[in-house]
mmCIF file of the N, C-alpha and C atoms, coordinates in Angstrom:
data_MODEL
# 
_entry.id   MODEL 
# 
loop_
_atom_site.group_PDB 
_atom_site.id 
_atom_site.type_symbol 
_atom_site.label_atom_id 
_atom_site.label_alt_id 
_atom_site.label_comp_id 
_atom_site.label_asym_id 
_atom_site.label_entity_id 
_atom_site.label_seq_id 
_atom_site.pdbx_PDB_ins_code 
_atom_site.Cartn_x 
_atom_site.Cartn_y 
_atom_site.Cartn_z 
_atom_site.occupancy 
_atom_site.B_iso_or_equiv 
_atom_site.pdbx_formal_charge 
_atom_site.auth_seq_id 
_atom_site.auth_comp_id 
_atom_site.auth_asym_id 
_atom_site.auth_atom_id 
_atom_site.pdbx_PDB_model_num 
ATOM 1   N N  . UNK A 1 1  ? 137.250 95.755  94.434 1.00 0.00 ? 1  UNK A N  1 
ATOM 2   C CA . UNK A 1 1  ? 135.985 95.267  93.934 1.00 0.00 ? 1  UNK A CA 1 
ATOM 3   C C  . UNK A 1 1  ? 136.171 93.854  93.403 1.00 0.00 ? 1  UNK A C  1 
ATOM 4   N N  . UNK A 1 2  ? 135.034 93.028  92.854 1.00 0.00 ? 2  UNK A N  1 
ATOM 5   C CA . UNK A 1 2  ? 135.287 91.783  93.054 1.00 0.00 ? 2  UNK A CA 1 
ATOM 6   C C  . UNK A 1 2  ? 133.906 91.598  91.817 1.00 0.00 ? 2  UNK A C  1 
ATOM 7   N N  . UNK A 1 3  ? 134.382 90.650  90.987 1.00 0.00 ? 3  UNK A N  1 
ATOM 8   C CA . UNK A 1 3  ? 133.663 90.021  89.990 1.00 0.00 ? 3  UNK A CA 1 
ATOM 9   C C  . UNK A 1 3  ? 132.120 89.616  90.468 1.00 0.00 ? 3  UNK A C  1 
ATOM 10  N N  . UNK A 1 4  ? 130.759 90.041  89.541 1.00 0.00 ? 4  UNK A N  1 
ATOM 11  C CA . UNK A 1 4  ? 130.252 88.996  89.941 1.00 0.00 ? 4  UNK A CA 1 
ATOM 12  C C  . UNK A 1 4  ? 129.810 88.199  89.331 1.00 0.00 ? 4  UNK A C  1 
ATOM 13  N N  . UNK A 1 5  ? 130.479 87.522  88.772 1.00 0.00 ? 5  UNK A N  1 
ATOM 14  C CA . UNK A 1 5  ? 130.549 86.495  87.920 1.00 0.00 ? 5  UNK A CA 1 
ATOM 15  C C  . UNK A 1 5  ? 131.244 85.353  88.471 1.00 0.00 ? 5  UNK A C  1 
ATOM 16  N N  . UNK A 1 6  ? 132.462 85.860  88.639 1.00 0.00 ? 6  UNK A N  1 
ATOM 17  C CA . UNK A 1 6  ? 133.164 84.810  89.277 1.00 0.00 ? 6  UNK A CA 1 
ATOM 18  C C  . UNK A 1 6  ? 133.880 85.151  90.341 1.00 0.00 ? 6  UNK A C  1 
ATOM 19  N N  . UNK A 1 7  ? 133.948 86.144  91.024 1.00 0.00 ? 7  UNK A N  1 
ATOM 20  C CA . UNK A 1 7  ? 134.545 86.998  92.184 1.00 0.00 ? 7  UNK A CA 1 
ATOM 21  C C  . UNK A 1 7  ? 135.952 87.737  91.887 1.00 0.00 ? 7  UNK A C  1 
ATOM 22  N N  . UNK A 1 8  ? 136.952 86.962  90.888 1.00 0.00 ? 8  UNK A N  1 
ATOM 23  C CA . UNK A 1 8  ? 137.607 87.918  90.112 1.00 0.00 ? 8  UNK A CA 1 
ATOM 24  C C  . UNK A 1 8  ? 137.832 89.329  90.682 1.00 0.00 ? 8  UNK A C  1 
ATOM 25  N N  . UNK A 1 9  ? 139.545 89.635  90.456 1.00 0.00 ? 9  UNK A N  1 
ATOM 26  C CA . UNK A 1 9  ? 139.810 91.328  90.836 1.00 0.00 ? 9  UNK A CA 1 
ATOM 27  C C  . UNK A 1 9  ? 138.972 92.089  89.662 1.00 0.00 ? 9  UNK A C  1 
ATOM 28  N N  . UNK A 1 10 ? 138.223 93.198  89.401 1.00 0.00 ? 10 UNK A N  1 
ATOM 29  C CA . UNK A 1 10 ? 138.110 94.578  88.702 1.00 0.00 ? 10 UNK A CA 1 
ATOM 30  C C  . UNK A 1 10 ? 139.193 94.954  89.055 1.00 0.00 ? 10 UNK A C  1 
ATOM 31  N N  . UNK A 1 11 ? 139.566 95.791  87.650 1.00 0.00 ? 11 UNK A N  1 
ATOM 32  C CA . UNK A 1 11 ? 140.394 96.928  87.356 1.00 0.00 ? 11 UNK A CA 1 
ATOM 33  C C  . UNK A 1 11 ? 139.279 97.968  86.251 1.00 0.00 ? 11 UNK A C  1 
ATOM 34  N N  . UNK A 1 12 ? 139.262 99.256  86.748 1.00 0.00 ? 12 UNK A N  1 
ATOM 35  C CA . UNK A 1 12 ? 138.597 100.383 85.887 1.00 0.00 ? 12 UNK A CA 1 
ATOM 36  C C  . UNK A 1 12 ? 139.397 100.283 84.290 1.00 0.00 ? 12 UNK A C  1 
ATOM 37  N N  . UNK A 1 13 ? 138.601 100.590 83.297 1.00 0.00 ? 13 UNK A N  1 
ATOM 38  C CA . UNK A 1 13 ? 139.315 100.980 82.586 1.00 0.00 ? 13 UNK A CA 1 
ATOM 39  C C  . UNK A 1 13 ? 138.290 102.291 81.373 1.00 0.00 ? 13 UNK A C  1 
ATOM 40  N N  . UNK A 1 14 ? 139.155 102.606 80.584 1.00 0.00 ? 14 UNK A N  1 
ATOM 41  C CA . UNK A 1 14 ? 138.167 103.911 80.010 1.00 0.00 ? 14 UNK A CA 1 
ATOM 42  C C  . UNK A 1 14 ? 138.579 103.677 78.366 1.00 0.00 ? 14 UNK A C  1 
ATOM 43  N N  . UNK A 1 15 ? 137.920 103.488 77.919 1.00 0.00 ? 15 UNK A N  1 
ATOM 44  C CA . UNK A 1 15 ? 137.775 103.310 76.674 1.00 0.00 ? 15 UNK A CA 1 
ATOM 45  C C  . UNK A 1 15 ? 137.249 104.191 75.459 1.00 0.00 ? 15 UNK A C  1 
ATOM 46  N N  . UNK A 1 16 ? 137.679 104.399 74.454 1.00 0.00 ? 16 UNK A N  1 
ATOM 47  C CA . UNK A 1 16 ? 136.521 105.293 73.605 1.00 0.00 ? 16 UNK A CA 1 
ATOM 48  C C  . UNK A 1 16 ? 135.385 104.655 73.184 1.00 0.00 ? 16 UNK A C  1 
ATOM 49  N N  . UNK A 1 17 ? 134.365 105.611 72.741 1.00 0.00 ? 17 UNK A N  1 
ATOM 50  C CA . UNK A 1 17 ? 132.574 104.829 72.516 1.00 0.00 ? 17 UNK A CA 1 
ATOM 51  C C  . UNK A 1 17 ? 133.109 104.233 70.552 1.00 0.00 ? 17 UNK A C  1 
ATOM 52  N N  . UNK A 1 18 ? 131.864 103.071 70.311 1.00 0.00 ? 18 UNK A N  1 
ATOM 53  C CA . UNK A 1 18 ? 132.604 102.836 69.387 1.00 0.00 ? 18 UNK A CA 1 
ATOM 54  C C  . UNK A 1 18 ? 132.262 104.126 68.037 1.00 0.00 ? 18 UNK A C  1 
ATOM 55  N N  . UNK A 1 19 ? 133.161 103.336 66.718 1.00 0.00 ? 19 UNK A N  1 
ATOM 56  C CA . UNK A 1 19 ? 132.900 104.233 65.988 1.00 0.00 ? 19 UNK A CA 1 
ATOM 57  C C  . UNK A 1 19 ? 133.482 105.064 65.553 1.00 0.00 ? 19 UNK A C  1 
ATOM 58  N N  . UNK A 1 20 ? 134.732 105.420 66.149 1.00 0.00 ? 20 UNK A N  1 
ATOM 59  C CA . UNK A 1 20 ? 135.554 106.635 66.634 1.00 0.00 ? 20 UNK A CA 1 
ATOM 60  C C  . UNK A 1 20 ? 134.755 108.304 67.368 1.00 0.00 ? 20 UNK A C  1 
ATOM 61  N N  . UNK A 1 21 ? 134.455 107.711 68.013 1.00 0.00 ? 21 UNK A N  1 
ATOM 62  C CA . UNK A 1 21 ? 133.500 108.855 68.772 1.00 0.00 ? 21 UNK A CA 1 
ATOM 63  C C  . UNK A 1 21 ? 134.866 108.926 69.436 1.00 0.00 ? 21 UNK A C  1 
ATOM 64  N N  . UNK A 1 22 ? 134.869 110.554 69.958 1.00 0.00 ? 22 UNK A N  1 
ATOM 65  C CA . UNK A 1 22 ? 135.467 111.185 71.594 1.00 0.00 ? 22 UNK A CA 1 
ATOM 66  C C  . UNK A 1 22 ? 135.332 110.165 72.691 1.00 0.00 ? 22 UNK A C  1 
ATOM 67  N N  . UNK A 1 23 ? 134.318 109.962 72.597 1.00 0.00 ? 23 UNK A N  1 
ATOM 68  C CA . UNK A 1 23 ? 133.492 110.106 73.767 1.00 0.00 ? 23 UNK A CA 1 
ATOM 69  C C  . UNK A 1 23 ? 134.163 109.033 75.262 1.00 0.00 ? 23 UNK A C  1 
ATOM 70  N N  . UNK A 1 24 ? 134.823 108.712 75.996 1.00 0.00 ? 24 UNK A N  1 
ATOM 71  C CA . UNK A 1 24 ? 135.485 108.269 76.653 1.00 0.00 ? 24 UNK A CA 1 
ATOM 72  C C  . UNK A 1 24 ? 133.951 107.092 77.800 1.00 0.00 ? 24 UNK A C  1 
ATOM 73  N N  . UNK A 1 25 ? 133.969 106.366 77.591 1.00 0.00 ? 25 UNK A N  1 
ATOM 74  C CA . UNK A 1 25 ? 133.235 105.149 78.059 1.00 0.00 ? 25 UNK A CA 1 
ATOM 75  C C  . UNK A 1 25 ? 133.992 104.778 79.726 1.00 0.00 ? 25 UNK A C  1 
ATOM 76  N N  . UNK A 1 26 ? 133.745 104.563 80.978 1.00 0.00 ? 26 UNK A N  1 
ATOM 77  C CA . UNK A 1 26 ? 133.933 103.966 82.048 1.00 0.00 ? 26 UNK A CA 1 
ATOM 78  C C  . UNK A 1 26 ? 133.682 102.351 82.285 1.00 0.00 ? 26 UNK A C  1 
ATOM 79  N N  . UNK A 1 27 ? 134.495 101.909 82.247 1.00 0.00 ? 27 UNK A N  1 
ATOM 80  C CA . UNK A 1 27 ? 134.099 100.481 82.797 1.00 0.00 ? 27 UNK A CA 1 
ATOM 81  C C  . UNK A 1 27 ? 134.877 99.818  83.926 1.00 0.00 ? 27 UNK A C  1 
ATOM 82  N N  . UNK A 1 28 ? 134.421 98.826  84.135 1.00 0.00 ? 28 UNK A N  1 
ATOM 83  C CA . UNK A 1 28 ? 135.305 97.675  84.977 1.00 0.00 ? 28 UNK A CA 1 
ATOM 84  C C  . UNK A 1 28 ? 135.221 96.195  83.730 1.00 0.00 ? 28 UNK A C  1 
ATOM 85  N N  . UNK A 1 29 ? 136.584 95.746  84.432 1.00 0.00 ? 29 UNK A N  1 
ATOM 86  C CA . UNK A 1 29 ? 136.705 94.399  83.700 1.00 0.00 ? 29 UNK A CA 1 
ATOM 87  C C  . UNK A 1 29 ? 137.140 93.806  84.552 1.00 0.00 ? 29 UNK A C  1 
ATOM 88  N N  . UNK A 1 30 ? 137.217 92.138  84.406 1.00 0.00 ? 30 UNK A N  1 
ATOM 89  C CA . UNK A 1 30 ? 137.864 91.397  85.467 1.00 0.00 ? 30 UNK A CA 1 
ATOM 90  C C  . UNK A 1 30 ? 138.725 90.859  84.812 1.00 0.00 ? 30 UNK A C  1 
ATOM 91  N N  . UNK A 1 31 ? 139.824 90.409  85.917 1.00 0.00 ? 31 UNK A N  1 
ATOM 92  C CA . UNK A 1 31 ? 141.338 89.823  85.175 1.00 0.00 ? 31 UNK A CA 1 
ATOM 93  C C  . UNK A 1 31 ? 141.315 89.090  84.732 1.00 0.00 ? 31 UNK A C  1 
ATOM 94  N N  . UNK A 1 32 ? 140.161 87.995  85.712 1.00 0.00 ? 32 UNK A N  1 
ATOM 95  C CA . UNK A 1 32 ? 140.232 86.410  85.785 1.00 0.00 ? 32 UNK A CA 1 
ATOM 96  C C  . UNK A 1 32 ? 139.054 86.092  84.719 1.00 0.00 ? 32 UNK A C  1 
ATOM 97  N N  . UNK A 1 33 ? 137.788 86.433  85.033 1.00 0.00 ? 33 UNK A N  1 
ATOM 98  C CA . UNK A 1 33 ? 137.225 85.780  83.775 1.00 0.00 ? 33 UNK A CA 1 
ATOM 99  C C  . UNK A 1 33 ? 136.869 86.679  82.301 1.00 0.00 ? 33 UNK A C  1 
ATOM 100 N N  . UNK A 1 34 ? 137.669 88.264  82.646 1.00 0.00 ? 34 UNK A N  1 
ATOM 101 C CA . UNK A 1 34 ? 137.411 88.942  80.857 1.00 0.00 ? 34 UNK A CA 1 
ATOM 102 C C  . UNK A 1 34 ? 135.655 89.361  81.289 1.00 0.00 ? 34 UNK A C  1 
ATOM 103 N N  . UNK A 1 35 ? 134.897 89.520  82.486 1.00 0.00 ? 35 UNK A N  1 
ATOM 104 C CA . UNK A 1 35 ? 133.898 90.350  82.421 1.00 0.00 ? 35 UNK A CA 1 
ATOM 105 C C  . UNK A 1 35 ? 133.974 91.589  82.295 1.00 0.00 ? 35 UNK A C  1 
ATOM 106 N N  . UNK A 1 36 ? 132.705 91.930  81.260 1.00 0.00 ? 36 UNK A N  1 
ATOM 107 C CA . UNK A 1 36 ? 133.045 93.574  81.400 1.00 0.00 ? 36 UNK A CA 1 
ATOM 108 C C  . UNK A 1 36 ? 131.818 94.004  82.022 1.00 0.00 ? 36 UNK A C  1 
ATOM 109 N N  . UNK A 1 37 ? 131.929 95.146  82.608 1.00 0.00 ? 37 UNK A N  1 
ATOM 110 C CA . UNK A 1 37 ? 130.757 96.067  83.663 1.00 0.00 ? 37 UNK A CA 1 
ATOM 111 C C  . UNK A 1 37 ? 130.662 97.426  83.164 1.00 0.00 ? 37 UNK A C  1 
ATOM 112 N N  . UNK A 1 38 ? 129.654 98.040  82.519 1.00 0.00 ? 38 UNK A N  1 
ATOM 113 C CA . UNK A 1 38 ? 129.817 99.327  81.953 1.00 0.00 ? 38 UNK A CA 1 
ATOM 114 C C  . UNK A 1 38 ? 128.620 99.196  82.353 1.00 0.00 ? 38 UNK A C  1 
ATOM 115 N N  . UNK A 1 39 ? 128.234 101.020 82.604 1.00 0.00 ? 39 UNK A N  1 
ATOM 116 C CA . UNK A 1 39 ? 127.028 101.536 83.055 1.00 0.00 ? 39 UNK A CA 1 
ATOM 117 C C  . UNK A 1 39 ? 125.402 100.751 82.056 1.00 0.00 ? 39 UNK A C  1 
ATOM 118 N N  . UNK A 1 40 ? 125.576 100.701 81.045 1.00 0.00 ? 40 UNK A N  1 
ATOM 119 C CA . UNK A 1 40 ? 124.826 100.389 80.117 1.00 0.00 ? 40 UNK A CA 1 
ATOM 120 C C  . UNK A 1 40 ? 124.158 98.757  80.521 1.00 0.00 ? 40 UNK A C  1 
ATOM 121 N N  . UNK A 1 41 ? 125.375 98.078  80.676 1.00 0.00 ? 41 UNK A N  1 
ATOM 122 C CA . UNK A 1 41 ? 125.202 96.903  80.868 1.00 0.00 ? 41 UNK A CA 1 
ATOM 123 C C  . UNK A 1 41 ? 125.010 96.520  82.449 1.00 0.00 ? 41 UNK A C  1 
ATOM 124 N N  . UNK A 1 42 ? 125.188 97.307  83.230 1.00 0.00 ? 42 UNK A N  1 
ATOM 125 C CA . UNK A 1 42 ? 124.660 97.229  84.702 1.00 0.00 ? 42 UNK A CA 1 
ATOM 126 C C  . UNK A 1 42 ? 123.305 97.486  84.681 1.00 0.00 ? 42 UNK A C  1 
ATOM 127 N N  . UNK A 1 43 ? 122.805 98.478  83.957 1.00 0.00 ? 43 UNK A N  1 
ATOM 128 C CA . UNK A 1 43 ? 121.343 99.026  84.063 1.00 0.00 ? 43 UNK A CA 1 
ATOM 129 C C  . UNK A 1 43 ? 120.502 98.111  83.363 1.00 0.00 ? 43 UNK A C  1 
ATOM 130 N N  . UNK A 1 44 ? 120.919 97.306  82.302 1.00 0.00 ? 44 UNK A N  1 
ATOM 131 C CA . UNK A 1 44 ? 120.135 96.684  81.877 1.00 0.00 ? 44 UNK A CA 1 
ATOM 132 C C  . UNK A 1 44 ? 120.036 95.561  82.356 1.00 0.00 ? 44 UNK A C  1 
ATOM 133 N N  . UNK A 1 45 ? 120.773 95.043  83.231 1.00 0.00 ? 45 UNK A N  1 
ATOM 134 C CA . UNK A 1 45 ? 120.722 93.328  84.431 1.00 0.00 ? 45 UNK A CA 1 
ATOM 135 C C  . UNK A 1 45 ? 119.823 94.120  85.450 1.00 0.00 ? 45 UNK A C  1 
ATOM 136 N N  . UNK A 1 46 ? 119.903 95.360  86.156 1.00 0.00 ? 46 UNK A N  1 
ATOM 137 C CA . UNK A 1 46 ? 118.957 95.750  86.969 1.00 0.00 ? 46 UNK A CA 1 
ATOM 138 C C  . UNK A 1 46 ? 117.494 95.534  86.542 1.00 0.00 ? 46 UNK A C  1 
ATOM 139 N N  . UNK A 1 47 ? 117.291 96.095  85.165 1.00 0.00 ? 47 UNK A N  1 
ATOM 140 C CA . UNK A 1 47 ? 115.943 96.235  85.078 1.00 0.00 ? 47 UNK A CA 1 
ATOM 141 C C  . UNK A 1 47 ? 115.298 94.391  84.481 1.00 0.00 ? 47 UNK A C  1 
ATOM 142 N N  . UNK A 1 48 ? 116.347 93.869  84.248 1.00 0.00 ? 48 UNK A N  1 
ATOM 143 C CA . UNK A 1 48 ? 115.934 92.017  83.866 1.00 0.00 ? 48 UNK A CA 1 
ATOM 144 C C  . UNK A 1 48 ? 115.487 91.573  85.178 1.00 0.00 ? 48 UNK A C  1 
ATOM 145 N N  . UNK A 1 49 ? 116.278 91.459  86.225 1.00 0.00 ? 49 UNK A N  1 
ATOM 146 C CA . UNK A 1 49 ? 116.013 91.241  87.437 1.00 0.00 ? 49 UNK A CA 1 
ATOM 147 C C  . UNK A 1 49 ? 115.091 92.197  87.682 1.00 0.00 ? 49 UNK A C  1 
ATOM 148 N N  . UNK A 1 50 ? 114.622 92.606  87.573 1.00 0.00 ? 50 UNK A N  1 
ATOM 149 C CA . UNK A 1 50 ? 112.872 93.591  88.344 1.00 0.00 ? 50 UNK A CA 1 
ATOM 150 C C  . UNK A 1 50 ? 111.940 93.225  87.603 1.00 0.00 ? 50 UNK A C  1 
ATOM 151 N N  . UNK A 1 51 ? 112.326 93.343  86.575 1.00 0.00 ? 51 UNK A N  1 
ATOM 152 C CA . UNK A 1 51 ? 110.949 92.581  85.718 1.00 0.00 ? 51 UNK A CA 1 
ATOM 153 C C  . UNK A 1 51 ? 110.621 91.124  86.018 1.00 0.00 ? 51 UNK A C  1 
ATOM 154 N N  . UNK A 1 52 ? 111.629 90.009  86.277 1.00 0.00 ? 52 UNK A N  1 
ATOM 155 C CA . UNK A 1 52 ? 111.622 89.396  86.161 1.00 0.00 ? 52 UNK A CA 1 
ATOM 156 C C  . UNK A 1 52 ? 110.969 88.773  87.617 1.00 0.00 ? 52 UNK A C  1 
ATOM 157 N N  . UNK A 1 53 ? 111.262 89.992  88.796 1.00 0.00 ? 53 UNK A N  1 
ATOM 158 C CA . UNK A 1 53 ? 110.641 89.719  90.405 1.00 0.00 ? 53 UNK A CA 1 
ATOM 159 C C  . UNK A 1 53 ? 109.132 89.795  90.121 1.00 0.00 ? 53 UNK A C  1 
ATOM 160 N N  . UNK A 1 54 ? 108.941 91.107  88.966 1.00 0.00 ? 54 UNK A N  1 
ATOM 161 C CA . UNK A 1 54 ? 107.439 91.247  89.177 1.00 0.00 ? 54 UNK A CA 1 
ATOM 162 C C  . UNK A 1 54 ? 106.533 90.225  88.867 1.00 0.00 ? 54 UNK A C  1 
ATOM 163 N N  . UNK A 1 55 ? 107.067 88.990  87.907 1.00 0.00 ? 55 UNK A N  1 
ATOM 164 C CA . UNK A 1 55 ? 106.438 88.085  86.582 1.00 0.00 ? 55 UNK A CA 1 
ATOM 165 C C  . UNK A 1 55 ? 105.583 87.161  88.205 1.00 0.00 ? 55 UNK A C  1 
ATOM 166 N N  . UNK A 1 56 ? 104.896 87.213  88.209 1.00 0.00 ? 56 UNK A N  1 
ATOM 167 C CA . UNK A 1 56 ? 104.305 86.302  88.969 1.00 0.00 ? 56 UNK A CA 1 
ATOM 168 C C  . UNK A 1 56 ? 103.804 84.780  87.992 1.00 0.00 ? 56 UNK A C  1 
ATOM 169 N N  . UNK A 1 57 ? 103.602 83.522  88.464 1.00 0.00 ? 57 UNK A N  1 
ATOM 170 C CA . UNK A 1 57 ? 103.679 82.543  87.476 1.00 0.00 ? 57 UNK A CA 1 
ATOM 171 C C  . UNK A 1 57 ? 102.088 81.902  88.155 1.00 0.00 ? 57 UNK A C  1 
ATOM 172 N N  . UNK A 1 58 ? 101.341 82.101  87.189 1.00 0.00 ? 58 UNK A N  1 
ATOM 173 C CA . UNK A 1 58 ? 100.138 81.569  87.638 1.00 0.00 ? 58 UNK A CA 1 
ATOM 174 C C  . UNK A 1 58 ? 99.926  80.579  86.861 1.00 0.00 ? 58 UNK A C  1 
ATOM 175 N N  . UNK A 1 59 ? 99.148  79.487  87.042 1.00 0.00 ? 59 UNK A N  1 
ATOM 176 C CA . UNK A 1 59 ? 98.636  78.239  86.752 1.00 0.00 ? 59 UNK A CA 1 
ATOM 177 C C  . UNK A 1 59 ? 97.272  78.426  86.614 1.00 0.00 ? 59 UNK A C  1 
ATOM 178 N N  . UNK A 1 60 ? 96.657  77.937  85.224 1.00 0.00 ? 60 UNK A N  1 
ATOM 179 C CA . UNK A 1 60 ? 95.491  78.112  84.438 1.00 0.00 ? 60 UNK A CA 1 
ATOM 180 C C  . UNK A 1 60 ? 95.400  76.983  84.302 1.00 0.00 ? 60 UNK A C  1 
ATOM 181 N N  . UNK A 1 61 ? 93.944  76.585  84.328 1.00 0.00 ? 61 UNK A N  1 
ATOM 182 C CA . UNK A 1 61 ? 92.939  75.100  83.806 1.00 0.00 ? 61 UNK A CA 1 
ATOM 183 C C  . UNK A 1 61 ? 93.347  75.410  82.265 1.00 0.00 ? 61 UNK A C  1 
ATOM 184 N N  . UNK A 1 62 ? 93.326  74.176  81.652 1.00 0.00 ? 62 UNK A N  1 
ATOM 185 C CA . UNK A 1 62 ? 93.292  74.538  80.197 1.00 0.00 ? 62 UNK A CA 1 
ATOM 186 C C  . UNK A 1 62 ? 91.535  74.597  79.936 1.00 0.00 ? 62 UNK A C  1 
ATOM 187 N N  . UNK A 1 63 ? 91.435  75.149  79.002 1.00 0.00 ? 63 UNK A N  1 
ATOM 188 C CA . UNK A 1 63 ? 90.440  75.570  78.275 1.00 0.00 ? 63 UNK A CA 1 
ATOM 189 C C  . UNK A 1 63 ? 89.863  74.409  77.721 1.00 0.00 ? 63 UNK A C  1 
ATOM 190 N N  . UNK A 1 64 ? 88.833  74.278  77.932 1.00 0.00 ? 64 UNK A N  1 
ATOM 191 C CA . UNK A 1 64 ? 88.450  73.059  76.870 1.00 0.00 ? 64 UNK A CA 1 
ATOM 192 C C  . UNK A 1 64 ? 86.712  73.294  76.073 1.00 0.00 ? 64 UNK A C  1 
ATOM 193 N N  . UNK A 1 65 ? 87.032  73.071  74.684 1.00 0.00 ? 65 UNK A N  1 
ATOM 194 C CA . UNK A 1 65 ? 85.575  73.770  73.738 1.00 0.00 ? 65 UNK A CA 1 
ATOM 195 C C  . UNK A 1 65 ? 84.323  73.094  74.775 1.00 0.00 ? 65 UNK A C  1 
ATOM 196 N N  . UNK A 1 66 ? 84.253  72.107  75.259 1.00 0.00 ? 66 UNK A N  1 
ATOM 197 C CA . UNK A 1 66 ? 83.172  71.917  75.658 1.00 0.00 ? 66 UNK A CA 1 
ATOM 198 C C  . UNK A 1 66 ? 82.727  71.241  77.232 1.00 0.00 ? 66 UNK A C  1 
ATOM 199 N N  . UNK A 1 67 ? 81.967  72.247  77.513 1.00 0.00 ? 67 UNK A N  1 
ATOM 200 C CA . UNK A 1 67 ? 81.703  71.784  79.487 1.00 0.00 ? 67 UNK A CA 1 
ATOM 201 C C  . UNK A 1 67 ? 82.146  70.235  79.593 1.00 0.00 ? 67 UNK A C  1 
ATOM 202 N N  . UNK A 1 68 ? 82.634  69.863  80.643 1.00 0.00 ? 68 UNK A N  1 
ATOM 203 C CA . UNK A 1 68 ? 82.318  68.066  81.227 1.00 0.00 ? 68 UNK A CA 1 
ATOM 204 C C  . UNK A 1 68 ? 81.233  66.922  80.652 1.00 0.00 ? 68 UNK A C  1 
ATOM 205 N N  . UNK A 1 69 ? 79.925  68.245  81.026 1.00 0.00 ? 69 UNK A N  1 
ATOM 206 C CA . UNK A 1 69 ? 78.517  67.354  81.140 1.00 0.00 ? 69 UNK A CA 1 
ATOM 207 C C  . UNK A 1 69 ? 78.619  67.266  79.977 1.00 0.00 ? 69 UNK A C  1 
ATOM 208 N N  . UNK A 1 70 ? 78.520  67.862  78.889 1.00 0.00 ? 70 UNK A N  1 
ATOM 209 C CA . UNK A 1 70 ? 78.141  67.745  77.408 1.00 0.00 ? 70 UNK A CA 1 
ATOM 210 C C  . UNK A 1 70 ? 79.045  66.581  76.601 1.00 0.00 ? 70 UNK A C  1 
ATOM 211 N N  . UNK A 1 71 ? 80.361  66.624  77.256 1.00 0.00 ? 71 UNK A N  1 
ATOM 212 C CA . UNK A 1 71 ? 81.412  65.462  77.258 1.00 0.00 ? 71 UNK A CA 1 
ATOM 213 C C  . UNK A 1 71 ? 81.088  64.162  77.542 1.00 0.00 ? 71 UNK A C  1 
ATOM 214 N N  . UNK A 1 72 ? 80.285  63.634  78.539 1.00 0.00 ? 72 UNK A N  1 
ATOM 215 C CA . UNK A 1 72 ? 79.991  62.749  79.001 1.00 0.00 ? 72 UNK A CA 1 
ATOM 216 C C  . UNK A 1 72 ? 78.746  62.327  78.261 1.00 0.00 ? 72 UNK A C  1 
ATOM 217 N N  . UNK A 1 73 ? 77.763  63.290  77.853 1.00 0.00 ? 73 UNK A N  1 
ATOM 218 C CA . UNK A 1 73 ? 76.324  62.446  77.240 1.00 0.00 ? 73 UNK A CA 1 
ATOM 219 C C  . UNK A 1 73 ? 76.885  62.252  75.881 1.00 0.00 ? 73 UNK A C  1 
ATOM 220 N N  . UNK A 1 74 ? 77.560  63.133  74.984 1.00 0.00 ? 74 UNK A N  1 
ATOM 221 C CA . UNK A 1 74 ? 78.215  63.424  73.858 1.00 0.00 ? 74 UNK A CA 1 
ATOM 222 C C  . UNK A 1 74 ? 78.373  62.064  73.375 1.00 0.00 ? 74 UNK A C  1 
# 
């Protein structure tokens, strides 16, 4: 497997949750740049990137208190 950050080897590694929990955590890290990849943090770049496909960017007139015409005789 291969970084994607910087393309970098992964190596798995398993960690405990913090806190002193049991609880044994799965990850990947990379050699070369120290990324870490844990389920938590994969799911949450998935859902940035989807939200972020849906954001459509629309362009609005600004608002202005008063019509043109009323501007002009004003």
């Amino acid at each position: 497997m291969s970084c994607a950050r910087c393309g970098g080897l992964l190596v798995k590694e398993s960690v405990y949750d913090r806190e002193g929990s049991s609880q044994l955590v799965h990850m990947n890290r990379c050699l070369q740049c120290g990324n870490i990849e844990d389920p938590v943090s994969v799911r949450n770049r998935e859902q940035v990137l989807q939200s972020s496909s849906l954001k459509v960017k629309v362009r609005r007139e600004p608002e202005h208190p008063f019509p043109p015409i009323q501007l002009a005789k004003g």
